[in-house]
One Martini backbone bead per residue (centre of mass of N, CA, C, O) as a GRO file, in nm:
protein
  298
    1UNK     BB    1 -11.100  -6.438 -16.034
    2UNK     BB    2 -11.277  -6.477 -15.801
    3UNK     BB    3 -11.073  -6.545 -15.603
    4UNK     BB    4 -10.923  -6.269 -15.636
    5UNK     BB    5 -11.121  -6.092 -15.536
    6UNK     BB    6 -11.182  -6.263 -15.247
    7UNK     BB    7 -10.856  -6.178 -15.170
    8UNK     BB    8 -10.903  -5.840 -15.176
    9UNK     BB    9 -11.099  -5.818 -14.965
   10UNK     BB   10 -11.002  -5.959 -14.740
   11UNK     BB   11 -10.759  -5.818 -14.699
   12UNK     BB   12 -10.860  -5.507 -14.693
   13UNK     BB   13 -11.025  -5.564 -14.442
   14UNK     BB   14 -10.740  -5.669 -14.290
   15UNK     BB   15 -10.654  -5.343 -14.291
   16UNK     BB   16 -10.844  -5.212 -14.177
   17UNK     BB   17 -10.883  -5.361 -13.891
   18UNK     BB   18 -10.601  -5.287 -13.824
   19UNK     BB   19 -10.636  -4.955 -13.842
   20UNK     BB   20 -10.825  -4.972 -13.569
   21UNK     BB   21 -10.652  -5.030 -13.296
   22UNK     BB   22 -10.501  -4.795 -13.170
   23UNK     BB   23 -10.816  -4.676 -13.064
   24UNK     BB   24 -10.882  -4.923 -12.903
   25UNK     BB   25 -10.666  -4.929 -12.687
   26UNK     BB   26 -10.688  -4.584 -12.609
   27UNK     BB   27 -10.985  -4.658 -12.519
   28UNK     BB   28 -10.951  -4.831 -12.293
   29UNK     BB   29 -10.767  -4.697 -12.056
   30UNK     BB   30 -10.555  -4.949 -12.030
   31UNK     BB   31 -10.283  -5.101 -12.008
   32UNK     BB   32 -10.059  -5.236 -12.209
   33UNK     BB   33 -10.048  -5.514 -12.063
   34UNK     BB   34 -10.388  -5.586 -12.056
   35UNK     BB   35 -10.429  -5.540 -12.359
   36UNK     BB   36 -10.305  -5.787 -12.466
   37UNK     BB   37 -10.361  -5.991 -12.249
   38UNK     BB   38 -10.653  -5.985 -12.389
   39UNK     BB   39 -10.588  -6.035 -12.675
   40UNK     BB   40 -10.505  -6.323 -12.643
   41UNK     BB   41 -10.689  -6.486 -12.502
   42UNK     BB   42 -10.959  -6.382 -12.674
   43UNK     BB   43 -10.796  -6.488 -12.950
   44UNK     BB   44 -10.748  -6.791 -12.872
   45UNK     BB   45 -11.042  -6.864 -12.867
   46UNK     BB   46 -11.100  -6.736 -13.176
   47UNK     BB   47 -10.921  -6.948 -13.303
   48UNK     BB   48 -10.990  -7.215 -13.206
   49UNK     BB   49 -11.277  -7.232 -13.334
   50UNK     BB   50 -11.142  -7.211 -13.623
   51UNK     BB   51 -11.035  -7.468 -13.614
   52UNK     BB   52 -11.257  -7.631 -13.564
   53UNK     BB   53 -11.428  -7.564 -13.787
   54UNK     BB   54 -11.182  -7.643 -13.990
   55UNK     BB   55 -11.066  -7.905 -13.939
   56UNK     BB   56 -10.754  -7.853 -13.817
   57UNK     BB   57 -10.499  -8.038 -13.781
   58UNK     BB   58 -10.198  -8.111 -13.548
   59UNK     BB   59  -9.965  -8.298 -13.738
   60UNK     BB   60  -9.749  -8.089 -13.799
   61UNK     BB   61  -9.648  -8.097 -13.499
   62UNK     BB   62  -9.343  -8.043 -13.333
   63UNK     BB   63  -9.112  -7.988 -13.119
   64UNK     BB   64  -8.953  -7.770 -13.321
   65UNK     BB   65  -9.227  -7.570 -13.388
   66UNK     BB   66  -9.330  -7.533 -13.124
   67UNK     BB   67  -9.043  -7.358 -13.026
   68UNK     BB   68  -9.077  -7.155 -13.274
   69UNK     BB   69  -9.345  -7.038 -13.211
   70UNK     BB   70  -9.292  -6.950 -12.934
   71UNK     BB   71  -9.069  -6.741 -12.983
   72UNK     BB   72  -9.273  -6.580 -13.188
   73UNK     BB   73  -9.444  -6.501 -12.968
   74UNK     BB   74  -9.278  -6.344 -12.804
   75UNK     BB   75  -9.221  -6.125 -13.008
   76UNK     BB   76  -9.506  -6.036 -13.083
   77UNK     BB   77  -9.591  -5.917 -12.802
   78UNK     BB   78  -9.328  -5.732 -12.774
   79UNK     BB   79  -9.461  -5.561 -13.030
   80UNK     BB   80  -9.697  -5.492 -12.898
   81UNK     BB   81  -9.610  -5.350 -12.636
   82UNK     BB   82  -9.404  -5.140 -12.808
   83UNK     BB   83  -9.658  -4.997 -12.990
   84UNK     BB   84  -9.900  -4.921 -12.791
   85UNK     BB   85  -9.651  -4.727 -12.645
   86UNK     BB   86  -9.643  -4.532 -12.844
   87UNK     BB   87  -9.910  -4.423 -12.866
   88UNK     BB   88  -9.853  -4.258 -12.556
   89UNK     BB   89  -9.604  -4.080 -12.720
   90UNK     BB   90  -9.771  -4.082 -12.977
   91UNK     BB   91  -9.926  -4.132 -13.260
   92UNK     BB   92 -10.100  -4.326 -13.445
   93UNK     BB   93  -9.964  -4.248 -13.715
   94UNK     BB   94  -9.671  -4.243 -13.621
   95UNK     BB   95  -9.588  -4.472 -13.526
   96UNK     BB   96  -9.681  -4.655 -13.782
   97UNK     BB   97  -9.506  -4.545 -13.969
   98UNK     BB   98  -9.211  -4.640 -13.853
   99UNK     BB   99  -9.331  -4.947 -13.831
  100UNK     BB  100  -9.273  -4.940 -14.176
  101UNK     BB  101  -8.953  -5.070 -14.100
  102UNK     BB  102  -8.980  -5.375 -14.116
  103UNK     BB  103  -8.853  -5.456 -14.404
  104UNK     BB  104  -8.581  -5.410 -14.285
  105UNK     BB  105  -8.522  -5.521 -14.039
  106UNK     BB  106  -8.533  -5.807 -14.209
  107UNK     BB  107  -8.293  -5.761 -14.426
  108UNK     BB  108  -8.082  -5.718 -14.174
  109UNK     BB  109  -8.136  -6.038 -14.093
  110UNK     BB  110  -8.078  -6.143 -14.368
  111UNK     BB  111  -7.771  -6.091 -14.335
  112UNK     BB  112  -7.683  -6.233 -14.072
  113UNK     BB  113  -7.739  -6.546 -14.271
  114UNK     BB  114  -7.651  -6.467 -14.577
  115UNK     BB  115  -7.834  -6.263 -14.717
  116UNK     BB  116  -7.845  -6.116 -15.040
  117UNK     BB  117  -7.814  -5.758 -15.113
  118UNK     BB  118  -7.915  -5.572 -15.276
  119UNK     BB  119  -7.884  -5.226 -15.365
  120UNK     BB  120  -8.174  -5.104 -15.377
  121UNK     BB  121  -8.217  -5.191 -15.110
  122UNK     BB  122  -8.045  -4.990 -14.968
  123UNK     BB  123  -8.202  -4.716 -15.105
  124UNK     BB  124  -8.416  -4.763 -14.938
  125UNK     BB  125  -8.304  -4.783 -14.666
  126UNK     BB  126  -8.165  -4.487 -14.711
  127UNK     BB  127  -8.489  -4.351 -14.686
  128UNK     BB  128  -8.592  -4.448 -14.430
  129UNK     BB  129  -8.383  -4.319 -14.281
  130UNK     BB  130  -8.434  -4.036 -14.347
  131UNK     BB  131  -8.724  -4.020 -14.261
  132UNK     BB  132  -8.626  -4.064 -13.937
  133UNK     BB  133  -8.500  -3.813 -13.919
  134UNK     BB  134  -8.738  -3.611 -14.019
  135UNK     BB  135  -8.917  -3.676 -13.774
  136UNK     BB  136  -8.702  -3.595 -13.576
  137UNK     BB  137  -8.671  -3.265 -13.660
  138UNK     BB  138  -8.924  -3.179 -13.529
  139UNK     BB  139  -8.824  -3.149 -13.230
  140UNK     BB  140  -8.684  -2.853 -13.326
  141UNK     BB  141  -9.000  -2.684 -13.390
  142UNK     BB  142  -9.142  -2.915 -13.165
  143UNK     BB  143  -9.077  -2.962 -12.864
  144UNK     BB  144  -9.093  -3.320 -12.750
  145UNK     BB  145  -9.016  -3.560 -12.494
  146UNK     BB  146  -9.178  -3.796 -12.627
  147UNK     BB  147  -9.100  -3.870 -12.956
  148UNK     BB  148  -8.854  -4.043 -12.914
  149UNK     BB  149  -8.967  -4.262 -12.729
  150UNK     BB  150  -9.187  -4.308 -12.974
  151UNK     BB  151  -8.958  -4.420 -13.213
  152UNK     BB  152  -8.812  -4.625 -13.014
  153UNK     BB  153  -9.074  -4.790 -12.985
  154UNK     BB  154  -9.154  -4.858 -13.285
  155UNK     BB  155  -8.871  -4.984 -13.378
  156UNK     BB  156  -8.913  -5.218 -13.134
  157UNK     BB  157  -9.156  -5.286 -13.307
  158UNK     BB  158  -9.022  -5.403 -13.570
  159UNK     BB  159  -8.834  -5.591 -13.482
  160UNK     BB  160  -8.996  -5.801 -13.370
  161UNK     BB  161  -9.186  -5.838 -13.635
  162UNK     BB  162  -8.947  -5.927 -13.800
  163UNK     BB  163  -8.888  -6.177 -13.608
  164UNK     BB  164  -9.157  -6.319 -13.629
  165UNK     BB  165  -9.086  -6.325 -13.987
  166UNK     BB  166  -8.821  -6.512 -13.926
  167UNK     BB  167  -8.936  -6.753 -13.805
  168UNK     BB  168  -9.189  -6.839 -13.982
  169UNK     BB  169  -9.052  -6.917 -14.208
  170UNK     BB  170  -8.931  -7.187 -14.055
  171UNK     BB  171  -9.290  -7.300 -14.032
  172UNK     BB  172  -9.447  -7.378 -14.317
  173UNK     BB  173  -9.588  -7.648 -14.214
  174UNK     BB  174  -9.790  -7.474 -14.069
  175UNK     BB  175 -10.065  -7.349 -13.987
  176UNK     BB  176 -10.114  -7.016 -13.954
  177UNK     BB  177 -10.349  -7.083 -13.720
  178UNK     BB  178 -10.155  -7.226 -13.534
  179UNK     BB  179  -9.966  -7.017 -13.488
  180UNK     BB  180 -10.130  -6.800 -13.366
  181UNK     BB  181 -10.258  -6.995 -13.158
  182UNK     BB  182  -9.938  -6.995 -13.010
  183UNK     BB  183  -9.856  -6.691 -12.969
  184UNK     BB  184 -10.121  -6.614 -12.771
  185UNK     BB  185 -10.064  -6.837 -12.575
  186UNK     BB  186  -9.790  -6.728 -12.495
  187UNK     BB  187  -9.871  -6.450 -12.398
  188UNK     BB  188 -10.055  -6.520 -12.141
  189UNK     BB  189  -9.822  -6.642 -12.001
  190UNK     BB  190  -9.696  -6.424 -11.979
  191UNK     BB  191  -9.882  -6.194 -11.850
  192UNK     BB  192 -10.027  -6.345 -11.585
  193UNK     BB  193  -9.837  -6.218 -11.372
  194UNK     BB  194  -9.923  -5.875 -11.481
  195UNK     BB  195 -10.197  -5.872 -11.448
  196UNK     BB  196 -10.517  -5.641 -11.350
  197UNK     BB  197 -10.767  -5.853 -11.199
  198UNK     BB  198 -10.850  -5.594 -10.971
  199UNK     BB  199 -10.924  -5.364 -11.186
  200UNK     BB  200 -11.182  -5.537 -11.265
  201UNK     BB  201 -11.512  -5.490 -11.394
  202UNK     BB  202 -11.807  -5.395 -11.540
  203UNK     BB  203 -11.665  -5.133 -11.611
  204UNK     BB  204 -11.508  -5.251 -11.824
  205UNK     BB  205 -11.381  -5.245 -12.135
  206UNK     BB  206 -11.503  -5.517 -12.283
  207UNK     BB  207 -11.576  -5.441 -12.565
  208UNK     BB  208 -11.295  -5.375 -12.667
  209UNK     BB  209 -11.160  -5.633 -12.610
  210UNK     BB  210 -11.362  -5.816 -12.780
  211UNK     BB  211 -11.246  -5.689 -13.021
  212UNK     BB  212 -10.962  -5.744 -13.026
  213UNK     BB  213 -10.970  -6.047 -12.994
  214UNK     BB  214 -11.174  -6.111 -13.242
  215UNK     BB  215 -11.138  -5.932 -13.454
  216UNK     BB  216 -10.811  -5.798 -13.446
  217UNK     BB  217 -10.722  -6.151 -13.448
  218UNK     BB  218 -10.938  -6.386 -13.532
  219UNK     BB  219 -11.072  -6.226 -13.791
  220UNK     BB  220 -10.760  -6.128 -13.905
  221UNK     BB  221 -10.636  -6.405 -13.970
  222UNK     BB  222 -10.831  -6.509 -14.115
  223UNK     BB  223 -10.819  -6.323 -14.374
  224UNK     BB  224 -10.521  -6.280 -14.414
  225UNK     BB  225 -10.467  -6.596 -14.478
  226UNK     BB  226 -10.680  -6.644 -14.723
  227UNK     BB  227 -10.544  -6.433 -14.899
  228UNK     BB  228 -10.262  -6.533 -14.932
  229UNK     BB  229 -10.397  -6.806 -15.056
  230UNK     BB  230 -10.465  -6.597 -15.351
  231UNK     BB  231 -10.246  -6.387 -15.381
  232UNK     BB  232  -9.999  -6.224 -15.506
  233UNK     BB  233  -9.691  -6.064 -15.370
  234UNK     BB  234  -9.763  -5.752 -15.460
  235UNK     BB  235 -10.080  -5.724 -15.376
  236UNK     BB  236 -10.008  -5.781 -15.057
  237UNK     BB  237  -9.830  -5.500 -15.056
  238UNK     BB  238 -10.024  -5.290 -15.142
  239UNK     BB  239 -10.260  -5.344 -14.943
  240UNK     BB  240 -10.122  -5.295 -14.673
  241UNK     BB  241 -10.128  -5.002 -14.690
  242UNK     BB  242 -10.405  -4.944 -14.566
  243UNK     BB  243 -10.304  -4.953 -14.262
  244UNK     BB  244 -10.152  -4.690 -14.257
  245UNK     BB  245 -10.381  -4.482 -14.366
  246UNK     BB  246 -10.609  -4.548 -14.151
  247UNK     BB  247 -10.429  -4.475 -13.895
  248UNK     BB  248 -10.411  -4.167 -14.020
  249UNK     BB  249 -10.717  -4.125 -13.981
  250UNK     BB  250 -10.832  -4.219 -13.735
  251UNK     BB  251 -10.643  -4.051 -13.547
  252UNK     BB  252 -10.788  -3.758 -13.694
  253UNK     BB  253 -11.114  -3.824 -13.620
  254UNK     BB  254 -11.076  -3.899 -13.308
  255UNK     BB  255 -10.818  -3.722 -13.195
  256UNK     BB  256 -10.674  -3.497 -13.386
  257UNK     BB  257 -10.420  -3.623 -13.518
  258UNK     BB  258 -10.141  -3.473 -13.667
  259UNK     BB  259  -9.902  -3.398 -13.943
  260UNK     BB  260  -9.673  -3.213 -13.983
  261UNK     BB  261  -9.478  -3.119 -14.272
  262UNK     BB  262  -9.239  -3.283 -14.132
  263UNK     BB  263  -9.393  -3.540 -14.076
  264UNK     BB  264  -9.473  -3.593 -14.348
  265UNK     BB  265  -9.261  -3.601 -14.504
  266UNK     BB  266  -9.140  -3.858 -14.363
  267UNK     BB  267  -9.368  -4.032 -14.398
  268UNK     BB  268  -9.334  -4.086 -14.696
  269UNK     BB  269  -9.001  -4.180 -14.731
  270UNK     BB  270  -9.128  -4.450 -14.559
  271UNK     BB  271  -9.342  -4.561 -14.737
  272UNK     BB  272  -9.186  -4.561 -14.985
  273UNK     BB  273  -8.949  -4.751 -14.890
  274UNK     BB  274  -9.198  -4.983 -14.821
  275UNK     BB  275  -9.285  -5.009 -15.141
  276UNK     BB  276  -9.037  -5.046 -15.307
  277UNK     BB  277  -8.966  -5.294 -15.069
  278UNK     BB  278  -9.216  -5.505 -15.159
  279UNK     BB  279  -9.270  -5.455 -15.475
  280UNK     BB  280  -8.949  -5.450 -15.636
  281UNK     BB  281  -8.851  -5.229 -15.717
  282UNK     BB  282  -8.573  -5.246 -15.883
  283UNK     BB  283  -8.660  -5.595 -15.914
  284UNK     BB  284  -8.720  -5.926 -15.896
  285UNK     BB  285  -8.942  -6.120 -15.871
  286UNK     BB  286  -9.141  -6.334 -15.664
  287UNK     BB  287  -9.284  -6.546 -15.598
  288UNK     BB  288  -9.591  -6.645 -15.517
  289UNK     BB  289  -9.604  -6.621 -15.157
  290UNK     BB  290  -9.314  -6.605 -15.024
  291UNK     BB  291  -9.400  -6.361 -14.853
  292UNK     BB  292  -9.669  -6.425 -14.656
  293UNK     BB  293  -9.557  -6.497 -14.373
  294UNK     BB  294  -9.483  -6.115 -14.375
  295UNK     BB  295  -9.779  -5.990 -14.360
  296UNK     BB  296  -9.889  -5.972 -14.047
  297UNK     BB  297  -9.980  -5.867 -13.829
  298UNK     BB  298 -10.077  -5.634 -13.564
   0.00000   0.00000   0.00000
């Protein structure tokens, strides 16, 4: 009990911390491409440290799962940048809810691969698809020329977060702060020829940098995956909604900014949608953890 406990603060706490990325992306006021960039970096530096002091070795690394971490690693990052830029284009609020249209987007990935889908799952996603058609008709009585390009930025954010944890999949044996810290450092790679460091000097936001990369990435991997190895998998779908009410409160007391009577209800749609199928309303449960690195971060 004390373990579960334990594991549901964890839990918690990385679910809250998550929720309130959005805030600190557009408050940094740099690019989306620099703020990645630098989320990565100072990230991977805070994965690594916490690795050394859990003095957990990387014998279980192979040229096979380093090759699928980094595959894996490519699209975490191109979800970060395709998820920042909705920000800057809808709400902080708005984007998220669309963007938990993701595990929808793993159930058609995982039928691709000849996975077999309940019926029930069907009937969710054909929920969460009505909540995106009601999010966009409200474009029809308060026409917003940014709203379209803000949920394909979203959708295509929710496709690659969906493609990093069908990958996860596949790397089982490696320790998941080991798959995050290979991630990161693949992250820095790739932005590192289009980061903007002619355009930092003292006064740039390095304490919200410094947050996303230690906060919002080190310690809430950290939290993150030890709640995993704690908690049955219905409990960590349960929790995981906390992200994104928490992000549509910080939206609303930060920025300000609300979802109309159509956007909301459009976004309840989609949250009952995901919560029908993450915690397998009308299906037989799977066994506790099976799901466990398909949590993954924001």
């Amino acid at each position: 009990m004390h373990e579960r406990n334990t594991g549901v603060w964890q839990m918690s706490l990385a679910m809250l911390i998550s929720g309130s990325i959005g805030a600190f992306v557009l408050l940094s006021g740099l690019p989306v491409i620099d703020v990645v960039f630098w989320r990565c970096a100072i990230g991977a530096l805070a994965l690594l440290l916490f690795i050394r002091l859990s003095k957990q070795p990387f014998s279980q690394l192979t040229r096979r799962t380093l090759l699928l971490a980094i595959a894996g690693g490519v699209a975490l990052v191109i979800n970060w940048l395709m998820l920042f830029a909705a920000y800057d284009q809808i709400s902080i609020g708005m984007s998220t809810v669309v963007y938990n249209t993701q595990p929808f987007m793993l159930v058609l990935m995982g039928m691709a691969f000849g996975e077999r889908v309940a019926l029930v799952k069907w009937g969710w996603l054909a929920l969460a698809f009505v909540g995106v058609v009601v999010l966009l008709s409200s474009e029809l009585s308060q026409p917003n020329g940014h709203l379209l390009t803000g949920v394909m930025l979203a959708l295509g954010a929710a496709f690659f977060y969906a493609l990093t944890a069908l990958i996860a999949r596949r790397l089982h044996p490696l320790p998941p702060q080991h798959i995050a810290l290979i991630q990161v450092l693949t992250g820095v790679v790739m932005l590192l020829p289009l980061a903007h460091f002619s355009q930092l000097s003292a006064a740039s936001p390095w304490g919200i940098l410094l947050t996303l990369g230690i906060v919002h990435t080190g310690v809430m991997y950290q939290l993150l995956y030890s709640a995993i190895q704690k908690l049955p998998t219905p409990l960590i779908g349960s929790l995981s909604f906390i992200y994104p009410l928490v992000a549509i409160v910080v939206d609303a007391v930060v920025f300000g900014h609300t979802l109309n009577a159509v956007q909301g209800f459009g976004g309840i749609l989609i949250l009952l949608a995901a919560a029908g199928n993450n915690l397998g309303w009308g299906t037989k449960q799977k066994a506790p953890h099976a799901q466990g690195l398909e949590q993954k971060v924001r």
